[in-house]
N, C-alpha and C positions, 0 to 999 in steps of 0.2 A: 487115237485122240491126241490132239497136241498139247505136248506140255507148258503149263503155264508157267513154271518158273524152272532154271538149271537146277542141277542138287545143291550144286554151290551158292547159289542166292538163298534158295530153302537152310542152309547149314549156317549162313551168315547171320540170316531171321531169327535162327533157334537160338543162337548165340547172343543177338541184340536181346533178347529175351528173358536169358539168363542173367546176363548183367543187370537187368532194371531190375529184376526180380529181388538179387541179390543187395541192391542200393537201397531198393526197398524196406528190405530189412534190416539192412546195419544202420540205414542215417536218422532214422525216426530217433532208434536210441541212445545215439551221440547228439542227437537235439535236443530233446527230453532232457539230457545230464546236463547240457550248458544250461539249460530254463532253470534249473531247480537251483542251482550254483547263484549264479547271476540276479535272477530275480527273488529272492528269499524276503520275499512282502517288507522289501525299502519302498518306501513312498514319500513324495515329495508333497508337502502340504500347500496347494496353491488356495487354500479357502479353509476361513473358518469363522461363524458367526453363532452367536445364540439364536435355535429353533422358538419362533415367537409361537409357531404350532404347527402340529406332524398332521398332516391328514391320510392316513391311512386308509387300504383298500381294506376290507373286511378278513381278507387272506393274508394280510404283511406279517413275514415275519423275514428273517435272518438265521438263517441253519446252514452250517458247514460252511460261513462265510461268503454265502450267496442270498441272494434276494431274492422272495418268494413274494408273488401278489406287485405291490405299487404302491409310492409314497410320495406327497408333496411338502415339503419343507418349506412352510411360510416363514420367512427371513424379518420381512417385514413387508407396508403395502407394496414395494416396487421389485421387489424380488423372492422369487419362488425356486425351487430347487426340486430337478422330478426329479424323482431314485425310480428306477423302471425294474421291472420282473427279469433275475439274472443280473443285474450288478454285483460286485464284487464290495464284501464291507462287514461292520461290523457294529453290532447294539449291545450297548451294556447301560444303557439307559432304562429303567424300570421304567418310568411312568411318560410311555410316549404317547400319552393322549394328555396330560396335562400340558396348559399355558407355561412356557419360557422355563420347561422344567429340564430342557437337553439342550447340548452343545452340538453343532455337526466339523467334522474336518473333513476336509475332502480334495481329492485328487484329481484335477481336473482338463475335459480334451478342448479348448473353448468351452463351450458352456455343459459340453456333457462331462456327467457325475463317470468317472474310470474308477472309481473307488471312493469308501467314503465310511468313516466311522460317530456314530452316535454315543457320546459321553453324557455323565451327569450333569447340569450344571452347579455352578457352588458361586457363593457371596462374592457380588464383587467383578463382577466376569471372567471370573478364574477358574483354571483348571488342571488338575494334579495331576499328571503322565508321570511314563516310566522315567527311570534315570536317564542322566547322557552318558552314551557311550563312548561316543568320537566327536572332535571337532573337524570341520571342514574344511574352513579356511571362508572367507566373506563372510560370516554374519551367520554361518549357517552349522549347525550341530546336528548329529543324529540322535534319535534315542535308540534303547534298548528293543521297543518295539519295531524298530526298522523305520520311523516316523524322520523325516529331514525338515525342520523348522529352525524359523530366523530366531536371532537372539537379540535382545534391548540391547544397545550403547554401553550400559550398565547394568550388569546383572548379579542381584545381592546373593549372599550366600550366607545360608540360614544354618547356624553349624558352634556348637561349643567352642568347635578351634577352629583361629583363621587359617585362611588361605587367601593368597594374593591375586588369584588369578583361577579362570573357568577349568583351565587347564591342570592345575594344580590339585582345585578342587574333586575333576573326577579322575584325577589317577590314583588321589588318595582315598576316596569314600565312594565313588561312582557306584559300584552294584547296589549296593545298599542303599544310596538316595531317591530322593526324587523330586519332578522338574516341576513348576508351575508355569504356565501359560498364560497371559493375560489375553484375552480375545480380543478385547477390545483395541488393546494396542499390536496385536498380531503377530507377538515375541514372547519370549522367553525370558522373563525377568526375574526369574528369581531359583536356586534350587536349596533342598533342605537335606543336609546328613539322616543317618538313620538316630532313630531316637538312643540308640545305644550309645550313642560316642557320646563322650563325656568331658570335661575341658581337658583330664587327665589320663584319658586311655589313648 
């Protein structure tokens, strides 16, 4: 019978074989390690409004920071916001079938939701996030929760002892504080010490 390939082409194959085999297994977990590094849930906050009403699928929920079931975020009459089954995000909102009772932030690709977290809302259109951790440079800060949001022109600092500046403020109190948000103006206007500090500690 004739051969269909030399040893030597069959030797070469075995070999191309080997190596993919081999790629295979070392690149997945040197990719894996840059993911975990790199991505450590920073999000950039392109959207955030008070939920006028969450309409939920019967199944919605939010476990292990995934999206279970389906959700539409009434904004108001001209915008609506789907959260689909498998988004990425997070509820800490109790009463998401009450009227204008959640906040939504969200991370977004055009108009689809890439992430997205449901907060309380509080008086005012305000809302109490973690401290800042870093500033960025433009207008723009992180928090503690890995969150990237702009900051007001002016941003008060609610604190026994001054400080002259945002910078000031969280190298000296930062873990311990926390940020407020105004939604409505879509900044950061304000952060407060821990209730510890005192005008003399």
């Amino acid at each position: 019978m004739r051969q269909f390939f030399s040893w030597r082409i069959w030797a070469a194959f075995v070999a191309l074989i080997g190596i993919a085999f081999a790629l295979k297994t070392i690149l997945p977990a040197t990719g894996n390690s840059d993911a975990v590094v790199s991505g450590a849930s920073e999000r950039t906050i392109d959207f955030m409004a008070p939920v006028f009403q969450l309409l939920a699928s019967t199944d919605f929920s939010v476990a292990d920071g995934v999206v279970h079931g389906s959700a539409d975020a009434v904004i108001d009459g001209n915008r609506t916001m789907h959260i689909v089954d498998g988004t990425i995000g997070s509820n800490s909102c109790t009463n998401i079938t009450d009227v204008s009772a959640c906040v939504v932030f969200a991370d977004l690709l055009g108009e689809a939701v890439v992430w997205f977290a449901l907060v309380p809302a509080e008086a005012g259109s305000k809302v109490t996030v973690p401290p800042v951790e870093s500033l960025l440079g433009n207008g723009l800060v992180r928090l503690s929760n890995g969150w990237i949001v702009r900051t007001a022109a002016s941003v008060d600092y609610n604190c026994p002892q001054e400080t002259g500046s945002l910078s000031e403020f969280v190298s000296k109190f930062g873990p311990k504080s926390t940020t407020t948000i105004d939604v409505a103006k879509q900044r950061v206007t304000a952060v407060q010490c821990s209730p510890e500090v005192t005008a003399s500690n």
